[in-house]
C-alpha positions in Angstrom: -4.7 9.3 -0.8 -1.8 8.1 1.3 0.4 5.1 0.6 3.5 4.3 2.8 5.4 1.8 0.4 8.2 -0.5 2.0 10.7 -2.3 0.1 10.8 -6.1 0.8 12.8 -9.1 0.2 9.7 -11.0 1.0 6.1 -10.3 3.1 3.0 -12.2 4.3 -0.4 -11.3 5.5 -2.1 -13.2 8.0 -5.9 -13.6 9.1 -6.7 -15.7 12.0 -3.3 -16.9 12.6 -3.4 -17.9 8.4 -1.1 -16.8 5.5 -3.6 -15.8 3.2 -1.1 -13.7 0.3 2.6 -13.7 0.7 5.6 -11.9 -1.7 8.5 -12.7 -2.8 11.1 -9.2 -3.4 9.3 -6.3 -4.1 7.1 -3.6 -2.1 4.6 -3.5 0.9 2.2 -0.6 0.2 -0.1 0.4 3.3 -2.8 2.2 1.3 -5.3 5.1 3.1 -8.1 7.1 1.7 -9.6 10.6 2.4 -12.6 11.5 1.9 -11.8 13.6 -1.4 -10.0 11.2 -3.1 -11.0 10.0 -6.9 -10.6 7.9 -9.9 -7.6 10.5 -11.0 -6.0 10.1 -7.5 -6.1 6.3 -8.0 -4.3 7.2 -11.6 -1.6 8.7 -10.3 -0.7 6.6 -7.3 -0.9 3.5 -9.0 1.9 5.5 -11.4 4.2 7.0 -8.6 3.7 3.2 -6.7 4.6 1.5 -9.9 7.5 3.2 -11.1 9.2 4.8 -7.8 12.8 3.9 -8.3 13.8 2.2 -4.8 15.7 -0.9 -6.5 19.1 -1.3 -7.6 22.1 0.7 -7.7 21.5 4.1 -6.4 17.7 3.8 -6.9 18.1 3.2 -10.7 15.5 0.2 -11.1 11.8 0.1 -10.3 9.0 -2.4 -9.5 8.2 -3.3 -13.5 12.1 -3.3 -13.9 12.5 -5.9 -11.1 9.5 -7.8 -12.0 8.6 -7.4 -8.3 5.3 -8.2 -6.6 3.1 -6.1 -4.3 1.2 -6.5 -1.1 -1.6 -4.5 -0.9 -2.9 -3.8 2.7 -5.9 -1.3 3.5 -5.0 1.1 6.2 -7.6 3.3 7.1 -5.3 4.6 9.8 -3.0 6.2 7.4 -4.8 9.7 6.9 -5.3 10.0 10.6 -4.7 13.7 11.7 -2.1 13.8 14.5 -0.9 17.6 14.8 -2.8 18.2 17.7 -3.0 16.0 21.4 -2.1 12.4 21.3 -5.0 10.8 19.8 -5.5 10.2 15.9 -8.9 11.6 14.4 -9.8 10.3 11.3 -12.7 12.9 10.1 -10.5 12.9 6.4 -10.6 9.4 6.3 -13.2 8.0 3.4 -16.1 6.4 4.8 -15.7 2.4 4.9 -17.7 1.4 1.6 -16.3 4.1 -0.5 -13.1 2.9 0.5 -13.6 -0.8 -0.1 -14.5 0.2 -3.7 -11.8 2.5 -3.8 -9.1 -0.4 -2.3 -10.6 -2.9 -5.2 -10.2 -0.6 -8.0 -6.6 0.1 -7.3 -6.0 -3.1 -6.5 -7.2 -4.1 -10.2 -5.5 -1.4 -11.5 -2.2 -2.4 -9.8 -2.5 -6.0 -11.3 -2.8 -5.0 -14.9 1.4 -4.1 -14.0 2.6 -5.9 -11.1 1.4 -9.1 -9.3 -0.6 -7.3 -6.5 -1.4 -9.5 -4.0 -4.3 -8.0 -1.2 -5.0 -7.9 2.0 -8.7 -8.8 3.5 -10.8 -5.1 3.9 -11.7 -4.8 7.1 -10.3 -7.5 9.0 -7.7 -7.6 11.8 -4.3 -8.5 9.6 -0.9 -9.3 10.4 1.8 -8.2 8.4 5.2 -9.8 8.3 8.0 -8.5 7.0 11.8 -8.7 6.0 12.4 -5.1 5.0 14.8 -4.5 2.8 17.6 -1.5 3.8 15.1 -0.6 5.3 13.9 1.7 2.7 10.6 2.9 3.6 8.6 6.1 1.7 5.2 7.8 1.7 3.5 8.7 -0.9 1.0 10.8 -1.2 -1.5 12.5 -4.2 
């Protein structure tokens, strides 16, 4: 499981030219999934996404202690293997309906801390953003 996490000062999602979730400050997370991932994996990325200290002085404050809000987005490009030629291949990437369960789960999980605000699985989205630094990690379990 891969999440690239971007701190925001505020983010939409679109779908056929409509806002359908937007943020105020807290973090984009682009969230992939490989084929080996589990319920465990979920655990611990919800943790590290939840608690990553990107706020404040030095990075001394995080998500919960911001009360900041979260934009989910499914990315299945995000495990894409890219160490050889010059086009991704995305044989670790988990097969769509795994996924789709998997993206709901943590995006249930994620609520129980943080307003988490989705994407739509599967659709053609676009993300707007005012990033914030820009501070922009990956995470990965």
């Amino acid at each position: 499981m891969k999440a690239v996490i971007q701190r925001v000062d505020e983010a939409n999602v679109k779908v056929d030219k409509k806002v359908i979730n937007k943020i105020k400050k807290g973090l984009v997370v682009l969230i992939g999934f490989e084929k080996d991932d589990t319920e465990e994996k979920l655990d611990k990325m919800v943790k590290k996404i939840i608690n990553i200290r990107l706020f404040g002085e030095k990075f001394s404050k995080s998500l919960l202690d911001i009360n900041g809000e979260i934009l989910l987005i499914p990315n299945f490009t995000i495990p894409a293997i890219t160490k050889k030629g010059t086009r991704p291949n995305f044989q670790n990437s988990m097969p769509p309906i795994e996924a789709e369960e998997m993206y709901d789960k943590i995006l249930k999980v994620l609520n129980k801390y943080v307003s988490t605000k989705s994407g739509i699985f599967s659709a053609d989205m676009k993300i707007s953003l005012i990033n914030d630094g820009p501070v922009t990690i990956i995470l990965e379990v």
